[in-house]
PALO-239101 format. One record per residue (C-alpha): x, y, z. Coordinates in pm, 1 decimal. Layout:
N
@X X | Y Y | Z Z
...
REM end
This chain:
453
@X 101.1 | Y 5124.9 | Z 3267.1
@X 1.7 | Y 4823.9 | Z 3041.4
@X 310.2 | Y 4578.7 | Z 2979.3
@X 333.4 | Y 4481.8 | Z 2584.8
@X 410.6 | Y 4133.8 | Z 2460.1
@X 641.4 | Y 4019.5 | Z 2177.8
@X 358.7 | Y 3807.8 | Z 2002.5
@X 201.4 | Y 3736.9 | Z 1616.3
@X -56.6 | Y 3832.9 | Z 1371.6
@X -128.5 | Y 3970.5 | Z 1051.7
@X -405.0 | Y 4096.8 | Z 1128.5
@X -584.8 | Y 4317.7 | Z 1397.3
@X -767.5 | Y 4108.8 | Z 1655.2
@X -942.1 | Y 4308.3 | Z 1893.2
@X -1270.6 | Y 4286.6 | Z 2119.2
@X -1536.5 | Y 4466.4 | Z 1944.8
@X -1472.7 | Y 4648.0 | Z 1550.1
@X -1209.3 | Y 4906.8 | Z 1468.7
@X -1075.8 | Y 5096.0 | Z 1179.5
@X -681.9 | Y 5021.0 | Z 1110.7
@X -551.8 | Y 5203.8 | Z 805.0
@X -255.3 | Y 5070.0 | Z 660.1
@X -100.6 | Y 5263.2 | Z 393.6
@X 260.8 | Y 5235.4 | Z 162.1
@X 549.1 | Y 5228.2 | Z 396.3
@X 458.6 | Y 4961.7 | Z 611.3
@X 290.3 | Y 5223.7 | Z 855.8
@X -44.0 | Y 5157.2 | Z 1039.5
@X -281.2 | Y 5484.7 | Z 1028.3
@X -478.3 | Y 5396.3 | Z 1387.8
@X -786.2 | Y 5647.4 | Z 1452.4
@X -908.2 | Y 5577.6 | Z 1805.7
@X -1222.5 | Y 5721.5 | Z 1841.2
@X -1325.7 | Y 5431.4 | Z 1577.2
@X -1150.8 | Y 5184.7 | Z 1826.3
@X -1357.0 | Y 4992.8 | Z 2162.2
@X -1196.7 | Y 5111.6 | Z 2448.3
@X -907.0 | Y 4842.6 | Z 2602.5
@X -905.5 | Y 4669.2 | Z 2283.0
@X -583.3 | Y 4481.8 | Z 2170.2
@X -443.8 | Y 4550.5 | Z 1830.2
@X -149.8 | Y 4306.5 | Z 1632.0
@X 47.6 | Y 4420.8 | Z 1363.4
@X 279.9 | Y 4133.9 | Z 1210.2
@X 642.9 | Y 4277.1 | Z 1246.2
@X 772.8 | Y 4286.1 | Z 887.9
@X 438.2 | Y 4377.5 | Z 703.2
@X 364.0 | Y 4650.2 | Z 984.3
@X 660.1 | Y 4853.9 | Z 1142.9
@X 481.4 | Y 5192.3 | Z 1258.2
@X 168.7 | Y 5232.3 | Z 1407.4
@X 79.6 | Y 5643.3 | Z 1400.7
@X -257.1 | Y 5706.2 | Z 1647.6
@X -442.8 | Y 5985.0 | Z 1593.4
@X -655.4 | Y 6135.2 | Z 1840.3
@X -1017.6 | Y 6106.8 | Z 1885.7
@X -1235.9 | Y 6341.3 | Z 1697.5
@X -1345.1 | Y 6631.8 | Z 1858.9
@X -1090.5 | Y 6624.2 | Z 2100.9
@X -923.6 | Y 6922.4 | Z 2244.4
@X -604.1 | Y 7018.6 | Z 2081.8
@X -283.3 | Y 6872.0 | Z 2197.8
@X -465.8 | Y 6580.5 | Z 2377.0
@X -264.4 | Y 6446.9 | Z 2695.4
@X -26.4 | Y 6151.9 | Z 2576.9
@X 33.9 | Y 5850.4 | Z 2863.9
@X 261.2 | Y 5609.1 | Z 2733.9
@X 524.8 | Y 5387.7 | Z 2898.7
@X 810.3 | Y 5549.2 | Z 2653.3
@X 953.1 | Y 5870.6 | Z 2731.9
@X 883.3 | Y 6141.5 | Z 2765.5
@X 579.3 | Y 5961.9 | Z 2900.5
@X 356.7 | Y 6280.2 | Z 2980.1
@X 300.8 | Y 6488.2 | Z 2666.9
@X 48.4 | Y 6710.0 | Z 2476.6
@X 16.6 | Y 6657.5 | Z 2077.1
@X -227.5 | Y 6522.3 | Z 1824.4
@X -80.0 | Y 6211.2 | Z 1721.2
@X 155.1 | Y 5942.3 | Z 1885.2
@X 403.3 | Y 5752.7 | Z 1657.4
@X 434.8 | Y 5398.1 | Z 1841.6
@X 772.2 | Y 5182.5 | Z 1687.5
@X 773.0 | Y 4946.8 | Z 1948.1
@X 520.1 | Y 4651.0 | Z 2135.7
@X 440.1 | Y 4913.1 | Z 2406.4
@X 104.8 | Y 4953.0 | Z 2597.0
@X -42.6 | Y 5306.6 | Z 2542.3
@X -267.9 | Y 5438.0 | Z 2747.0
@X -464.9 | Y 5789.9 | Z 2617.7
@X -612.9 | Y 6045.6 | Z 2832.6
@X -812.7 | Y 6365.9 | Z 2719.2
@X -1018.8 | Y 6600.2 | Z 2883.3
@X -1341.5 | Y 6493.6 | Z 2709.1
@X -1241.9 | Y 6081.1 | Z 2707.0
@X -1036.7 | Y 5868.4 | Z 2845.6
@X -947.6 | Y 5565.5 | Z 2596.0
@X -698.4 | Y 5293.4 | Z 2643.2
@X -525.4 | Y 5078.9 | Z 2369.0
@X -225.5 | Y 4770.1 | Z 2385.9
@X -69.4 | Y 4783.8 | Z 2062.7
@X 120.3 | Y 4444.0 | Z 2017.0
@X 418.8 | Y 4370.7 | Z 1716.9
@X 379.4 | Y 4018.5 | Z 1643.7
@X 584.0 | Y 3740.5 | Z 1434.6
@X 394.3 | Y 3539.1 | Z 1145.9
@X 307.1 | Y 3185.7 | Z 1263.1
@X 450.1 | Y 2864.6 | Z 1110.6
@X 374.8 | Y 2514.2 | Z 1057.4
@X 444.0 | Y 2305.6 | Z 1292.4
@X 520.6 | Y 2003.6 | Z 1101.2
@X 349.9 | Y 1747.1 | Z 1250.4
@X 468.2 | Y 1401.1 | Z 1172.2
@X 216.0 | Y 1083.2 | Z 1104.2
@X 294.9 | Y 851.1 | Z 1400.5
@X 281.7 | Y 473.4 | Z 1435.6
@X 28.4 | Y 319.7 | Z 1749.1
@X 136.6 | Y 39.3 | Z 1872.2
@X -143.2 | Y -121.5 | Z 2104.1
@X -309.8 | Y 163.1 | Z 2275.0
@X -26.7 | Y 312.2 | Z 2441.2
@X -113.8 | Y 731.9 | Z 2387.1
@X 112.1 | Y 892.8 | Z 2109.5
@X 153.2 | Y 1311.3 | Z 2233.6
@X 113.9 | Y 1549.1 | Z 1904.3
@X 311.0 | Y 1872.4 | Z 2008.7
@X 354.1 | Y 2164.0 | Z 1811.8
@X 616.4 | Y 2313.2 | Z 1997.8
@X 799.1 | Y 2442.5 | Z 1688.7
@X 563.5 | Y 2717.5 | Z 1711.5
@X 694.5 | Y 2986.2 | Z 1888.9
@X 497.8 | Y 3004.3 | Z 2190.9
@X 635.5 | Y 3333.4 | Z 2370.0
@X 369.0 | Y 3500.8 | Z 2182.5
@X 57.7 | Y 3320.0 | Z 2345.0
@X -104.9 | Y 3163.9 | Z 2015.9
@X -476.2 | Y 3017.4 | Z 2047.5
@X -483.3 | Y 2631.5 | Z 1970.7
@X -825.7 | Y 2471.3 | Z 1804.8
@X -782.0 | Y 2117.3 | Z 1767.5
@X -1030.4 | Y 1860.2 | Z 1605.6
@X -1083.9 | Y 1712.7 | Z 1935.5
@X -1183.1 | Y 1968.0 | Z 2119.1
@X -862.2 | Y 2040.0 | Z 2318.6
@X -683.2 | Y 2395.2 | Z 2259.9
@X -387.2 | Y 2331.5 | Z 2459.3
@X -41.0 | Y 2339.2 | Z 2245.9
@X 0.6 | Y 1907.2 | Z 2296.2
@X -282.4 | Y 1644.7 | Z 2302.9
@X -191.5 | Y 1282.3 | Z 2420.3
@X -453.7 | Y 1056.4 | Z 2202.6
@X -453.4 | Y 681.2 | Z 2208.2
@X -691.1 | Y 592.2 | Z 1894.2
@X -614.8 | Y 567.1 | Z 1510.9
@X -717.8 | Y 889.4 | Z 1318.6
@X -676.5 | Y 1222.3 | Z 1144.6
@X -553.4 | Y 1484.8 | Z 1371.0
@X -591.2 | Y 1874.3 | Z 1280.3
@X -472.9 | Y 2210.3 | Z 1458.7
@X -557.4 | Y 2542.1 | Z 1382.1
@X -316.1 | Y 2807.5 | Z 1582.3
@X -363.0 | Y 3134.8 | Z 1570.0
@X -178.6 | Y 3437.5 | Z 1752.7
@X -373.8 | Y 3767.6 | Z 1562.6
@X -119.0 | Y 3786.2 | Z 1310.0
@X -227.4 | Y 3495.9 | Z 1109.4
@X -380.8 | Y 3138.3 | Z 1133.6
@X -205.6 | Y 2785.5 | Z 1040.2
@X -321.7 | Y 2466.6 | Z 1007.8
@X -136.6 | Y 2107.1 | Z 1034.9
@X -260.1 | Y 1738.1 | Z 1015.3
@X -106.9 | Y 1415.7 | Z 1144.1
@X -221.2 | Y 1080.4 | Z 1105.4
@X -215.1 | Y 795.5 | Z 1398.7
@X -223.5 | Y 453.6 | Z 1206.8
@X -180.2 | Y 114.7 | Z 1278.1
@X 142.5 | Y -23.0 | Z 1110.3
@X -66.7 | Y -368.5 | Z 1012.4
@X -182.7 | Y -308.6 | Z 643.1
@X -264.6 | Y -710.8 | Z 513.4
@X -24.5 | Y -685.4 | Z 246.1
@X -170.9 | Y -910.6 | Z -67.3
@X -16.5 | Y -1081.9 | Z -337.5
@X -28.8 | Y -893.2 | Z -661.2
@X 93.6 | Y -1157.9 | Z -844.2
@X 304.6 | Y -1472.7 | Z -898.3
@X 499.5 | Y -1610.1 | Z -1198.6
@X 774.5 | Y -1783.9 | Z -1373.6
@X 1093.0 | Y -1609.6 | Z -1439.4
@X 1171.1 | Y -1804.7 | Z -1742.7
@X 1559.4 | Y -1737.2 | Z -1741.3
@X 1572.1 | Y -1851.1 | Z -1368.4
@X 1320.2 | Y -2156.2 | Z -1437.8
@X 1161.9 | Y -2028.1 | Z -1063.4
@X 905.3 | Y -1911.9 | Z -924.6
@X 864.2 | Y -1530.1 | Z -858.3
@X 620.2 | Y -1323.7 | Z -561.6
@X 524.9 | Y -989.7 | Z -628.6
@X 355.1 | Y -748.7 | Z -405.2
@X 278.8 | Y -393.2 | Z -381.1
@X 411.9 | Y -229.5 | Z -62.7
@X 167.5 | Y 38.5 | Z 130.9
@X 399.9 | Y 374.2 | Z 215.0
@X 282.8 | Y 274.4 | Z 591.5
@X 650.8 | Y 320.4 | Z 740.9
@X 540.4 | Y 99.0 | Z 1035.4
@X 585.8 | Y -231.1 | Z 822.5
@X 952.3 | Y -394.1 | Z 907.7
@X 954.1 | Y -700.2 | Z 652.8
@X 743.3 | Y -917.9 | Z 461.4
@X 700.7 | Y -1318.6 | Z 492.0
@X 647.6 | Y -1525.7 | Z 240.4
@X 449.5 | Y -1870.2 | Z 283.5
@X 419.6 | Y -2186.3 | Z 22.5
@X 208.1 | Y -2472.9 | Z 61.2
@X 393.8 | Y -2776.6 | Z 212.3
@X 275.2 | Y -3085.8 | Z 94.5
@X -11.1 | Y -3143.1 | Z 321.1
@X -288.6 | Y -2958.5 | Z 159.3
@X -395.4 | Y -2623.8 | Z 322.6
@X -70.0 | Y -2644.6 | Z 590.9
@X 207.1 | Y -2330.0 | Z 500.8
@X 555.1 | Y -2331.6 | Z 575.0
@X 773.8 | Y -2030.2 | Z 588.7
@X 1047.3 | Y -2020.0 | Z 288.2
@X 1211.4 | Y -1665.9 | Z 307.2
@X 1164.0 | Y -1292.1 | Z 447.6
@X 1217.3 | Y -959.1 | Z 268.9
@X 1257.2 | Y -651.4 | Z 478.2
@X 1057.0 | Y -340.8 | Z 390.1
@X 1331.4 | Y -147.1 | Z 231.7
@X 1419.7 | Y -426.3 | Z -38.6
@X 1262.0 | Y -441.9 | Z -370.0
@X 877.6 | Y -611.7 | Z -280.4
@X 1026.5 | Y -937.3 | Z -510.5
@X 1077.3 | Y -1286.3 | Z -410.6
@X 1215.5 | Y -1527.7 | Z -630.9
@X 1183.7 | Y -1947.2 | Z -434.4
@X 1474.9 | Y -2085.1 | Z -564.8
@X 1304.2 | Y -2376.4 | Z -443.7
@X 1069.5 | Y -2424.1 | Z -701.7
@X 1047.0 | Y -2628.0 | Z -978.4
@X 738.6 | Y -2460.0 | Z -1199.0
@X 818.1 | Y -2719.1 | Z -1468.0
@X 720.3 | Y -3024.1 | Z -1239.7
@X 435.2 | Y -2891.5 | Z -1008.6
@X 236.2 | Y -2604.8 | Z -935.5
@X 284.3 | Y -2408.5 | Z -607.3
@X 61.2 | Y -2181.4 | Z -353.1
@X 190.7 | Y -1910.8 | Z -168.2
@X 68.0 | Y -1618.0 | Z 87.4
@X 207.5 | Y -1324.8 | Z 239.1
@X 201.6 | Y -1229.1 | Z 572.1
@X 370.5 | Y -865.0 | Z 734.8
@X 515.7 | Y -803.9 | Z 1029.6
@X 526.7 | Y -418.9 | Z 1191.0
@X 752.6 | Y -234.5 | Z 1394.4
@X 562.7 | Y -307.2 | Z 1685.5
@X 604.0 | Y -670.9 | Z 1655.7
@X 248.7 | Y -697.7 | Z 1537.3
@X 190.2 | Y -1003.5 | Z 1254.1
@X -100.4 | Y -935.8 | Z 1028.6
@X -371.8 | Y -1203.3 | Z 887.8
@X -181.1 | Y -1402.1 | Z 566.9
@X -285.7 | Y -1269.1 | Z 278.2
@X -500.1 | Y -1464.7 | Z -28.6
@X -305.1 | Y -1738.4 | Z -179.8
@X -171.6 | Y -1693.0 | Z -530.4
@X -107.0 | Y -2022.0 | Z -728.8
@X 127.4 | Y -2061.6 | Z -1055.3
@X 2.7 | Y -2234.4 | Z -1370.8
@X 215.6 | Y -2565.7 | Z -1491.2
@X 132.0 | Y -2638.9 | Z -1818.2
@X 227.5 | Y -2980.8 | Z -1973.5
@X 253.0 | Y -3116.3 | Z -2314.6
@X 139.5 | Y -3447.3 | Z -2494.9
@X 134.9 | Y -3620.1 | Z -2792.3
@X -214.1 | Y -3531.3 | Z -2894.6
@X -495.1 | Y -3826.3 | Z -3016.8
@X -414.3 | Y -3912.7 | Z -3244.6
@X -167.4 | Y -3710.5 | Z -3357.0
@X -50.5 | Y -3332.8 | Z -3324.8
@X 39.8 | Y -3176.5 | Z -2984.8
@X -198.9 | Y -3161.2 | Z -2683.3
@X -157.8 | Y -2857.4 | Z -2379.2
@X -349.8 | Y -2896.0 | Z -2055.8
@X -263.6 | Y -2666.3 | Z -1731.7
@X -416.8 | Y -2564.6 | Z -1415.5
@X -590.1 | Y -2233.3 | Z -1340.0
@X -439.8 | Y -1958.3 | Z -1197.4
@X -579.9 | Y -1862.5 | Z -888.3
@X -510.2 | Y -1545.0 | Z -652.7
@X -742.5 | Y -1222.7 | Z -589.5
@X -735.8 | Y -1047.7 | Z -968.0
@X -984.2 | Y -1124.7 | Z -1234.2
@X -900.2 | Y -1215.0 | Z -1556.9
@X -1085.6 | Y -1332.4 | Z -1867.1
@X -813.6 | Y -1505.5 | Z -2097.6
@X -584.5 | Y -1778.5 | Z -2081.7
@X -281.5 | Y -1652.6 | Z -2367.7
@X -134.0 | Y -1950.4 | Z -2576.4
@X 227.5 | Y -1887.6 | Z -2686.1
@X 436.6 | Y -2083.4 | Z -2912.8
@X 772.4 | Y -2120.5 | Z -3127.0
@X 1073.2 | Y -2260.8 | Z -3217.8
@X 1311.5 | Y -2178.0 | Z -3005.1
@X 1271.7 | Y -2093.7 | Z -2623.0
@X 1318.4 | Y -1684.8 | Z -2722.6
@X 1110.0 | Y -1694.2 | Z -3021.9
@X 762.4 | Y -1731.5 | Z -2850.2
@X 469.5 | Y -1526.2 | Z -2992.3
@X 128.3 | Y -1580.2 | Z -2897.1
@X -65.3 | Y -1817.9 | Z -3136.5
@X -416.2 | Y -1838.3 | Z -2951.4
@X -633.4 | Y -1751.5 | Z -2650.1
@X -918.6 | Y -1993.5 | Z -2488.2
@X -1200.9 | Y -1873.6 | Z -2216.0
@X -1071.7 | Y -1858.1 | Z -1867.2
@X -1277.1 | Y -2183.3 | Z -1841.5
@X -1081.6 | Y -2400.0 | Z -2103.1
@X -725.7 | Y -2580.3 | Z -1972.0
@X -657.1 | Y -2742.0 | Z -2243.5
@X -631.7 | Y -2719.5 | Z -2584.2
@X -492.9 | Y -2945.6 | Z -2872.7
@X -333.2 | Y -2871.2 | Z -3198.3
@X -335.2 | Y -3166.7 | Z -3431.7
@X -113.3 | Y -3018.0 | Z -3699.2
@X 95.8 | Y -2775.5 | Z -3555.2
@X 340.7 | Y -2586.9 | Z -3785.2
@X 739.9 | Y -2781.5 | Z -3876.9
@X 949.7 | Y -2707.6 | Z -3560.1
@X 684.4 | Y -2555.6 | Z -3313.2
@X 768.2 | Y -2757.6 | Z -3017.2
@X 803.9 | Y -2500.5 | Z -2725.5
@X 469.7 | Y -2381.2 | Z -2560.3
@X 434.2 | Y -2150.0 | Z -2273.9
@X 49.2 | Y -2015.3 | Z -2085.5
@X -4.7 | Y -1638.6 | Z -1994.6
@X -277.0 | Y -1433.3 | Z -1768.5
@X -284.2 | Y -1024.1 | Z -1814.1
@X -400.3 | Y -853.5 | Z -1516.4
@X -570.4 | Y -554.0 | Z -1606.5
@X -350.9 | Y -307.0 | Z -1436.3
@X 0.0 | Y -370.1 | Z -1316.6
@X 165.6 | Y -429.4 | Z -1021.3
@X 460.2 | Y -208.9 | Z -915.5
@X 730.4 | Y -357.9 | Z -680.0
@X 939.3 | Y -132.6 | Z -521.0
@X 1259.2 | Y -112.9 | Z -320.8
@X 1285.3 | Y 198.6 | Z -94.3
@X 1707.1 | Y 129.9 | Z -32.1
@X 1731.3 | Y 172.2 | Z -405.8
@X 1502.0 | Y 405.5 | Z -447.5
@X 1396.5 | Y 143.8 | Z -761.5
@X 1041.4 | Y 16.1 | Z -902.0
@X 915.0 | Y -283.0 | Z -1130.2
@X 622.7 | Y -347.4 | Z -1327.9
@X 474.3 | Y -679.1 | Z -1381.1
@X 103.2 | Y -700.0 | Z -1541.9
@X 148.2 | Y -1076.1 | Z -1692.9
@X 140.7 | Y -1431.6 | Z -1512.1
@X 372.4 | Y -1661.8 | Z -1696.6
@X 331.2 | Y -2044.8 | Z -1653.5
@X 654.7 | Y -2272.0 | Z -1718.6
@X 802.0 | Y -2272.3 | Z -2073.7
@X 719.7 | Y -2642.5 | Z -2174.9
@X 916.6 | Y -2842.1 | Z -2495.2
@X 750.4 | Y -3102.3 | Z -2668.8
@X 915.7 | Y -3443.3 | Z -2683.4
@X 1076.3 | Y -3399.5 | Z -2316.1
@X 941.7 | Y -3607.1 | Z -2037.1
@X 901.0 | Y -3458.1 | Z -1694.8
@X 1032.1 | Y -3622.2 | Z -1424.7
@X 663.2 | Y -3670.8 | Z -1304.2
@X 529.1 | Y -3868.9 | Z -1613.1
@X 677.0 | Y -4195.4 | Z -1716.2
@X 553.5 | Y -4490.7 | Z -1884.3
@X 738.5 | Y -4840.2 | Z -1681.9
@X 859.1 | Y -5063.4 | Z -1950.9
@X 789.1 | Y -5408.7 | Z -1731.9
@X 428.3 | Y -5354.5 | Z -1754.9
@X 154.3 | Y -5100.7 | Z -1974.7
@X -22.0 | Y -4817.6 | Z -1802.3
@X -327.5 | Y -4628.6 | Z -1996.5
@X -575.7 | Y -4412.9 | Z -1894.5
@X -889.9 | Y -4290.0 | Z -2097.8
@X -1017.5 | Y -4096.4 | Z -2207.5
@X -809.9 | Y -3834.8 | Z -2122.0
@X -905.9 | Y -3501.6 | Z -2068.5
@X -1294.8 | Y -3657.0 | Z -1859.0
@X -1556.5 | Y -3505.5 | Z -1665.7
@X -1664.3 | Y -3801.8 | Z -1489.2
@X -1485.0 | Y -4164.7 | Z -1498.5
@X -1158.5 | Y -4269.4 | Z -1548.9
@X -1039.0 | Y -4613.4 | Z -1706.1
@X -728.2 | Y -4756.7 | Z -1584.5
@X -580.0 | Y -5039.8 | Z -1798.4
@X -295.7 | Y -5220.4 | Z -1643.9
@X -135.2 | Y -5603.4 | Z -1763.9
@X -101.5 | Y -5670.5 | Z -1366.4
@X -300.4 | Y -5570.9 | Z -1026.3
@X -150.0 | Y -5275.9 | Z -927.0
@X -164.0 | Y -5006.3 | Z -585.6
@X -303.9 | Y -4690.4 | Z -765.4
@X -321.9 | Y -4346.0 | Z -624.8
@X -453.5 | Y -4022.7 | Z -780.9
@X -224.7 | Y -3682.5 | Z -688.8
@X -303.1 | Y -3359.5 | Z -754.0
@X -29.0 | Y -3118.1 | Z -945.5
@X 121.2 | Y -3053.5 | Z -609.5
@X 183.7 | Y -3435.2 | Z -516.2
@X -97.4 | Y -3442.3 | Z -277.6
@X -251.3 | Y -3825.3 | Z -238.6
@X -637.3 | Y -3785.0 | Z -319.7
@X -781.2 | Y -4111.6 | Z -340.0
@X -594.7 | Y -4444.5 | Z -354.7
@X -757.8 | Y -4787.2 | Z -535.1
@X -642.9 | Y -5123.8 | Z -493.9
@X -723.5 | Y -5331.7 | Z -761.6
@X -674.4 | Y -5699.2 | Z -911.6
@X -832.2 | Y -5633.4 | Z -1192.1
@X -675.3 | Y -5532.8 | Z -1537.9
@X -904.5 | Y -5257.6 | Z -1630.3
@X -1059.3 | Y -5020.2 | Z -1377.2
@X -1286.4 | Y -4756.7 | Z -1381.1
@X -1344.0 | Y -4488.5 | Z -1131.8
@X -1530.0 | Y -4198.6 | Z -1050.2
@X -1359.1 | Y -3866.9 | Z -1086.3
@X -1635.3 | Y -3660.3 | Z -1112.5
@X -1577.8 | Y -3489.8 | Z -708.8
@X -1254.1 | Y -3380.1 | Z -859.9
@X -1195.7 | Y -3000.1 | Z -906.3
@X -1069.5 | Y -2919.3 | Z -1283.8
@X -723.3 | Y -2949.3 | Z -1308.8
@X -415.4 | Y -3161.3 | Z -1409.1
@X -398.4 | Y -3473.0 | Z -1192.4
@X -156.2 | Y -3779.9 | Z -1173.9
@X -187.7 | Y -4146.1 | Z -1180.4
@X 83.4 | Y -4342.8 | Z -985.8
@X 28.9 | Y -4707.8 | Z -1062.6
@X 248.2 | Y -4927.1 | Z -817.1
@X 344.9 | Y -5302.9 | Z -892.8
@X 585.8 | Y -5491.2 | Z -768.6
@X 822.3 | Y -5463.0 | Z -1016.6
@X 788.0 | Y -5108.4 | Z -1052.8
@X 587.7 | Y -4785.8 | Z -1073.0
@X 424.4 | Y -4616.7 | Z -1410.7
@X 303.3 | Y -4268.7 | Z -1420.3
@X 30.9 | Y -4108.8 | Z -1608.4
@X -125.1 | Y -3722.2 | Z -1630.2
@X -518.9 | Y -3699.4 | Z -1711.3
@X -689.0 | Y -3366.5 | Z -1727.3
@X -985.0 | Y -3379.0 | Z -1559.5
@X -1237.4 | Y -3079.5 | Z -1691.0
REM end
């Protein structure tokens, strides 16, 4: 006698074509002279209960019954099978032999997306399927064994079948590292600071998030905070001052492997500054903002007050400066925006919190107040013209002075010593931006901003 298994399907799989009717009652009508001889037939427990076989056509009456269930030896015309039993059929014109198997429906294994770190092999196992009832395994590698040990980044499927039905399950194998850009930086204007804002991957390999600024050797990063994966993907340097200088930063993530990824493009904040214009009137200059968005339109706000601000006028993403010769009674407070064409959406997954940001804010700049950077030494007269210039620069002193030109960052770019009064030089190698003049004396220093365009 044939030994039956416990095993799953929904369907009859069998070697060669058969005829299984199924009819109300969850009952299996099985007519074996339309079935190949030694075939295997599976009937998913729950949808099929009772399988009733029916003798072959044409055979003598009360065909001879051998079955491993009692009474084991006995003539009729049909045999009502209940349980996963082989039965075995014997006639006088034809001997035919079936296994008639009750099976369990198949689940999904649930693979999980795993994390590689180096090339050590990560095993996918799909042991939640219950494997007492022999199911078939087709993976997209080629293997068909219920685990596969694979050491590469990829998509990994499985198809598992057991002749009751077929599932299918995927799992990724990725590489924590994801080079994590800047989506933006700005000024929180209630803080006066600096903020870093980033978008987070859903990679669940990343542990936290560095942030870099520029130190004050051009090009050379330092280090100024971390912010672990889970917290919101903000970072506000309360080391900044974004009403005296510009500032650069980068990103750089680290993974749960210990892995650090490439820094990320550097995103720069916009200082803006404000003059008395020439002759009169009020006269803006600021730097570009720079990071890896495009944008066509530098925003002018004004107003009043500090929380009155509305915007008054927009220049080409070429223009950094802009003068307004008779600007309205009481406008004194100025303030430069970018819009980024979509936004950027911090997160924090502790919280469970998000944030949208889709505007770059420079500093909020009053007329009349002197930054700490910019001051005229009473001992002696410092002028520069003309101011904004493309090409040279004339410095009029009433002594021989040191003189060095900085960029918005306090980076020396070229220093001049001069006896002369009244000096020219050539700017024109300068990138556009806001740069300083530091004329040193020996009774002093004066301090001067020119826009060079």
């Amino acid at each position: 006698m044939k030994k039956l298994y416990k095993f799953l399907f929904i369907a009859v799989a069998v070697i060669g074509m058969f005829l299984a009717k199924t009819t109300q009652g969850q009952t299996a009508h099985l007519y074996l002279d339309s079935i190949p001889n030694f075939s295997t037939q599976y009937f998913c427990i729950g949808i099929v209960d009772t399988v009733i076989l029916y003798k072959p056509a044409g055979a003598i009456t009360n065909v001879y019954w051998n079955c491993p269930i009692p009474p084991y030896d006995f003539y009729q015309d049909s045999l009502i099978v209940t349980s996963s039993e082989g039965i075995s059929l014997y006639s006088a014109e034809m001997t035919k032999t079936v296994d008639i198997r009750f099976v369990d429906s198949l689940h999904v294994p649930g693979l999980q997306d795993q994390i590689l770190c180096g090339t050590t092999p990560i095993t996918l196992d799909t042991t939640s399927i219950n494997n007492t009832q022999y199911p078939t395994y087709v993976w997209n590698t080629g293997d068909s064994t219920q685990t596969i040990s694979v050491n590469t980044t990829g998509i990994y499927t499985v198809q598992i079948s057991n002749g009751c039905n077929t599932v299918y399950d995927t799992a990724s194998l990725i590489f924590p590292l994801d080079n994590a850009q800047i989506c933006m930086v700005t000024v929180d204007t209630i803080l006066n600071k600096n903020k870093v804002i980033w978008e987070k991957s859903s990679n669940v390999g990343i542990d936290h998030y560095k942030i870099l600024k520029e130190s004050t050797y051009a090009g050379v990063y330092d280090s100024i905070g971390v912010v672990p994966y889970d917290s919101m993907s903000v970072f506000v340097d309360t080391s900044s001052h974004p009403d005296q200088m510009l500032a650069r930063y980068r990103l750089l993530v680290t993974d749960t492997c210990g892995y650090v990824s490439d820094t990320s493009i550097a995103h720069q904040t916009i200082l803006l500054q404000v003059s008395q214009g020439v002759p009169t009137g009020h006269m803006l200059s600021w730097n570009a903002y720079q990071g890896n968005f495009s944008f066509g339109t530098y925003y002018i706000y004004a107003g009043t007050a500090s929380d009155n601000l509305v915007k008054i006028d927009s220049v080409a993403n070429t223009v950094f400066s802009k003068t307004y010769p008779t600007p309205p009674v009481g406008q004194k407070y100025y303030q430069i925006a970018v819009k980024k064409s979509d936004f950027c959406i911090a997160t924090s997954t502790a919280k469970d919190q998000t944030e949208t940001y889709n505007t770059s804010v420079s500093n909020m700049e009053e007329y009349g107040i002197i930054g700490i950077e910019e001051n005229q030494n009473n001992l002696y007269r410092l002028e520069i013209y003309p101011n904004p210039t493309t090409d040279n620069l004339t410095i009029e002193t009433t002594e021989k002075a040191a003189i060095e030109i900085l960029n918005i960052a306090g980076q020396i770019i070229k220093t001049i010593n001069t006896a002369e009064k009244q000096t020219t030089i050539d700017v024109a190698d300068l990138s556009s931006g806001i740069y300083i003049i530091k004329a040193k004396t020996d009774r002093g220093v004066a301090v001067k901003k020119f826009i060079k365009e």
